[in-house]
N, C-alpha and C positions, 0 to 999 in steps of 0.2 A: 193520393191513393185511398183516401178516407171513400166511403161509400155515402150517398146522399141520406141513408136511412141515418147515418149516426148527426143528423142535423135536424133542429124543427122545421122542418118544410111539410106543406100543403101537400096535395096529390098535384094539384097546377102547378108548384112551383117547383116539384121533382120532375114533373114533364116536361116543363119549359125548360131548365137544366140540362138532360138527358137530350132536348130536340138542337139547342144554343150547341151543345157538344158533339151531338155526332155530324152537326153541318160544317164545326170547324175542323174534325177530322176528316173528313171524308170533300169539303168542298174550300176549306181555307189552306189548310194544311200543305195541298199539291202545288200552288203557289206560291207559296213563302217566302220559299228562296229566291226563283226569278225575280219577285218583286220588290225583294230588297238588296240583290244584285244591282236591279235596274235605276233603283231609288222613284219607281212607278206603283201608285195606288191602282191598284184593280177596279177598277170602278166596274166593272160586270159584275163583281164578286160584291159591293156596295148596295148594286139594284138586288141582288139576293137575298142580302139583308131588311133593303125595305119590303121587297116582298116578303118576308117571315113576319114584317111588323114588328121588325127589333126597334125602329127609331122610330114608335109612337107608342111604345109599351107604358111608362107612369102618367099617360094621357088622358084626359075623357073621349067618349066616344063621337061626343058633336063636335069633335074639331079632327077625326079622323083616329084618332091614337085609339091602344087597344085594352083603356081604361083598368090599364094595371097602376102598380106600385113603383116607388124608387128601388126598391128591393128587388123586383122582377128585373129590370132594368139591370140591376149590378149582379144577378146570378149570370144574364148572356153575355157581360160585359168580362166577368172572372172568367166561362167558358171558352173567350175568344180568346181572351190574352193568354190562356194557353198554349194556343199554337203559334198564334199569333200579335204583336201587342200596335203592331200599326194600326193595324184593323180595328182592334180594340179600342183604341182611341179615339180611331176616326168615328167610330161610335159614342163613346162618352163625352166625345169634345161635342158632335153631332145635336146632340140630345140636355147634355148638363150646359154647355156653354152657346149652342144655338138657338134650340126651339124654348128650352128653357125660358129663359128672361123675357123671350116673349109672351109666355105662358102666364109667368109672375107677373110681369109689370106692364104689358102692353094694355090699351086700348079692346074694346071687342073688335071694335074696328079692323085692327091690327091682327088680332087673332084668328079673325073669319080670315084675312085677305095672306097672312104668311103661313100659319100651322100647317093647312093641310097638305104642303106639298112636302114638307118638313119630316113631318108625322108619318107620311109613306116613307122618305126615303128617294123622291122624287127629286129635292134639293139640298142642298144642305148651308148652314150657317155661319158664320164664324164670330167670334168675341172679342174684339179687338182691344185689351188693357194693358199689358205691358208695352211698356218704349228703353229705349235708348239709357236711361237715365231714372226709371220707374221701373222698378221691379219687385222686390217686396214690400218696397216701400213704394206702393200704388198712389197715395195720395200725393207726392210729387208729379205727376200727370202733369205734361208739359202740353199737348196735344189743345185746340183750343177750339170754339164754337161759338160763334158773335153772330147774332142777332142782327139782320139788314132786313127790316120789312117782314116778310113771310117764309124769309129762310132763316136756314142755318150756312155760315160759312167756316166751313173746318179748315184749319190747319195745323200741323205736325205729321208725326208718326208713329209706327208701333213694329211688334219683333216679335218673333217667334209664334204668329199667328194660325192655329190649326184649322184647316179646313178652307182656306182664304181665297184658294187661290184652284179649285176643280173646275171640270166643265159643268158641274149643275151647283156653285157655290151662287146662292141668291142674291146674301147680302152680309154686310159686317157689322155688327154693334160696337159704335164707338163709345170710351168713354174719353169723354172732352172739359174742361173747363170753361164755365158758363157763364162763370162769375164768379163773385169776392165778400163776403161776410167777415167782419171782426176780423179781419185780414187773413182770413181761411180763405180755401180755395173751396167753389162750388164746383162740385163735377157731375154733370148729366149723362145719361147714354142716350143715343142717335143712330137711326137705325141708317146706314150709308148702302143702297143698293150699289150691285158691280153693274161696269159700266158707265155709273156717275164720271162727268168732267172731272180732272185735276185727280182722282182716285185710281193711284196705280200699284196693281199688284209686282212685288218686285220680284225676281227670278228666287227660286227655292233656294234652301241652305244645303249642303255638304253637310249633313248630321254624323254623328256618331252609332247613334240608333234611331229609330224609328222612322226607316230611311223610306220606306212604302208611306209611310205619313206625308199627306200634304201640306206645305209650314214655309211661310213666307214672313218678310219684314213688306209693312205697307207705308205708300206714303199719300198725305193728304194736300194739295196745293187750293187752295182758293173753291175747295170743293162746297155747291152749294145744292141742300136739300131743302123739302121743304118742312116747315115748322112742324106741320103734325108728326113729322117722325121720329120727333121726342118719345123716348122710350119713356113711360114712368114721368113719376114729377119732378120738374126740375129742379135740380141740386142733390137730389136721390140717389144722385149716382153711384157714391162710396158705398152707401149704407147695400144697396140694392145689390152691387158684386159680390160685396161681402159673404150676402147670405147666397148667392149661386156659387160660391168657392166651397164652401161650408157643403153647400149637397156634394161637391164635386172632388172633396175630399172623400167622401165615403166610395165612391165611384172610381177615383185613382185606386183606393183600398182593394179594391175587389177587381181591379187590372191588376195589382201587384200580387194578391192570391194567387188569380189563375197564373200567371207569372212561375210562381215559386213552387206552384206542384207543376208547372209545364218540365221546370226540370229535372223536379222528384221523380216523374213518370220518367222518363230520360234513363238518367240515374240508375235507379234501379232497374231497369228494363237492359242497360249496355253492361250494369254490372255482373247479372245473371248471365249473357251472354259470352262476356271478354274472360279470355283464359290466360291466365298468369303463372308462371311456375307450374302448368299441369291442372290448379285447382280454378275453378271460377273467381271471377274476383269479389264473387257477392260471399266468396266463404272466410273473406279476412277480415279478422273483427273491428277494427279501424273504417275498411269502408262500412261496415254494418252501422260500427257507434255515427258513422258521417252523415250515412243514408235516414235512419233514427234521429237526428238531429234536425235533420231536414224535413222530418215529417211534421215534427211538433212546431216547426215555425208556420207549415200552411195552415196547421187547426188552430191555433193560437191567432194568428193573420185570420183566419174566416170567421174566427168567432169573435174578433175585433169587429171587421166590418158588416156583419148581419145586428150586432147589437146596434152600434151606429143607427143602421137603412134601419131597422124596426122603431128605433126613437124617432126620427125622423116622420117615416108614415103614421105614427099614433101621433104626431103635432106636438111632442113634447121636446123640449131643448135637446142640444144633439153637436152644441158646436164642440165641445171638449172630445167628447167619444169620436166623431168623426177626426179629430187631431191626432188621438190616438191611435185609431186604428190605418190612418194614412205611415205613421209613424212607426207604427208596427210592422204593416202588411211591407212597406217599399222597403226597408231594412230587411226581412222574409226575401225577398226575390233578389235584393245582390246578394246575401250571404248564398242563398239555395244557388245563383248563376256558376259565382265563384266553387263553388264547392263542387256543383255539376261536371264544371268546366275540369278540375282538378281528377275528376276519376274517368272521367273521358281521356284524359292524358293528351297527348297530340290532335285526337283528334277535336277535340275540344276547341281548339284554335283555326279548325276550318267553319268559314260563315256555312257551307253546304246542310252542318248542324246546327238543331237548332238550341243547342245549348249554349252556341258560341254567339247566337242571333240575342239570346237573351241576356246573356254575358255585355253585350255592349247597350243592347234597351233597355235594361233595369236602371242605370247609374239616371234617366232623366227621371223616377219614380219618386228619388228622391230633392228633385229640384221642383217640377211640372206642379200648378195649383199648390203654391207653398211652399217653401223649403223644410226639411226637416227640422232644421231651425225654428222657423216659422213655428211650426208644431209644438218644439216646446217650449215656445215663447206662452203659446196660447194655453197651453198645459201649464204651467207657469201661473198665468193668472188666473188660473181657475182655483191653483190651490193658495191663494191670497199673497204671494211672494214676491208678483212682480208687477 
């Protein structure tokens, strides 16, 4: 409910704001439910997005992007996840977890020949790190990549992959182990185009939420690329996700913002309407003190994740703040879901709303790029204790 004046924003990044918003009420919004009835990404509703030039926004221009900021990035990304949070993801996974690492660590090579189709919106990427048996603890990475001549030969697998498995998904970013130091494991990322032999995308999950999300388990058999599709230098692997979880933290942040006013606006919107005993229900001081509670989690949540995205774009450290404000904002959107769901009464419990939509998409806010845990693991050693 907050108005964009009560934030430091630009005149561009009150517009971009304002244009991210009125496309997901007016062009996401109408779909929602079908789409997560159906457990179908809209992929018409995807090319609209590239058309706006949402997934080449913190880009430069010679590789097609619309040489903004990471913060431009997570104002359409909070807009979407308002109405929307499949969407929203399929956007922040698109851009944090796809074009991203190419961005960072590829080759120019690399960058002329994948960004720009990336950057429209034309295709889209996916990041392949979790598996079976590697989950926050990433550096168990069982998945592997041996050296024959001029390839790479992979094998393993990985879970709960975003974006893996569309009809314009290009390619996957493996991370694989490459090898073995000091009895450490080396792990490289590998760029694995779809298509590739032995590379199979496996049938979607039955999720909980984010069921219009595209999200597949992959497997890898005797899959061979070639060498130059070494992401970055090899053994760089760890260190290299590290820092794309880290932007991608501030990015969950600002899905779980828009998130947690999607059901503020709700909220207050049914409570002014629903008549109770004669009186509105926006006039019983209980929902007031609930509605008031829920407001100061979305401003506390934004103004988490805008200080985060601003440390970031000025190149100064950012891993703690962005911990935080993941921490903050996805805790903000179950409590706001929960709480939505509670003054909706019954109806709250039908998916047709989207409070009850969010109701079940929030709880992965708190697992997705990190567990909360995670979070204060990293908060934790920041302030020398662990």
């Amino acid at each position: 409910m907050d108005s964009y004046d009560t934030y430091d924003l630009s005149e561009d990044e009150r517009e971009l704001a304002a244009l991210v918003r009125q496309f997901a009420d007016e062009v996401v919004a109408p779909v929602s439910y079908e789409a997560d009835r159906t457990h179908t990404l809209p992929m018409d509703v995807v090319a609209q997005m590239g058309e706006l030039g949402l997934f080449g926004l913190p880009f430069p221009e010679e590789y097609g992007g619309q040489g903004g900021d990471y913060f431009a990035l997570c104002l359409a990304i909070e807009a979407l996840g308002r109405v929307d949070q499949s969407l929203a993801i399929t956007l922040e996974a698109g851009v944090s977890l796809g074009a991203m690492p190419v961005f960072r660590f590829g080759s120019e090579a690399q960058k002329q020949q994948l960004l720009p189709d990336l950057l429209a919106g034309r295709a889209l990427a996916a990041f392949g790190l979790t598996e079976p048996e590697a989950g926050s603890d990433a550096g168990a990475t069982r998945t592997t990549a041996r050296r024959d001549g001029d390839e790479w030969v992979i094998n393993g697998s990985k879970q709960f992959i975003t974006n893996s498995g569309t009809d314009i998904t290009r390619f996957v970013t493996v991370t694989a182990v490459t090898g073995e130091t000091d009895g450490r494991k080396e792990i490289s990322t590998i760029v694995v185009p779809h298509g590739t032999p032995g590379f199979t995308v496996e049938p979607g999950y039955d999720k909980v939420g984010w069921r219009a999300s595209d999200t597949h388990p992959l497997t890898f058999q005797d899959v061979r690329v070639p060498v130059a599709n070494l992401l970055g230098t090899e053994g760089r692997g760890f260190a290299n996700f590290l820092h794309i979880l880290d932007e991608g933290r501030i990015a969950i942040a600002a899905l779980a913002t828009g998130a947690a006013e999607g059901c503020l606006d709700a909220a207050v919107d049914y409570a002014k309407k629903r008549t109770v005993f004669g009186d509105a229900l926006s006039t019983r001081q209980g929902i007031q003190f609930l509605l008031a509670r829920m407001q100061q989690r979305v401003h506390v949540a934004r103004l988490a994740w805008h200080h985060a995205a601003r440390l970031r774009d000025a190149g100064k450290p950012f891993k703690t703040q962005a911990a935080m404000a993941k921490l903050t904002a996805s805790d903000a959107a179950m409590d706001n879901a929960r709480d939505a769901t509670q003054i909706f009464g019954g109806n709250g419990f039908m998916n047709e709303y989207p409070v009850a939509r969010h109701y079940r998409d929030s709880k992965i806010l708190e697992i997705g790029e990190g567990t909360n845990e995670v979070q204060l693991l990293v908060i934790a050693r920041a302030l020398g204790v662990a």
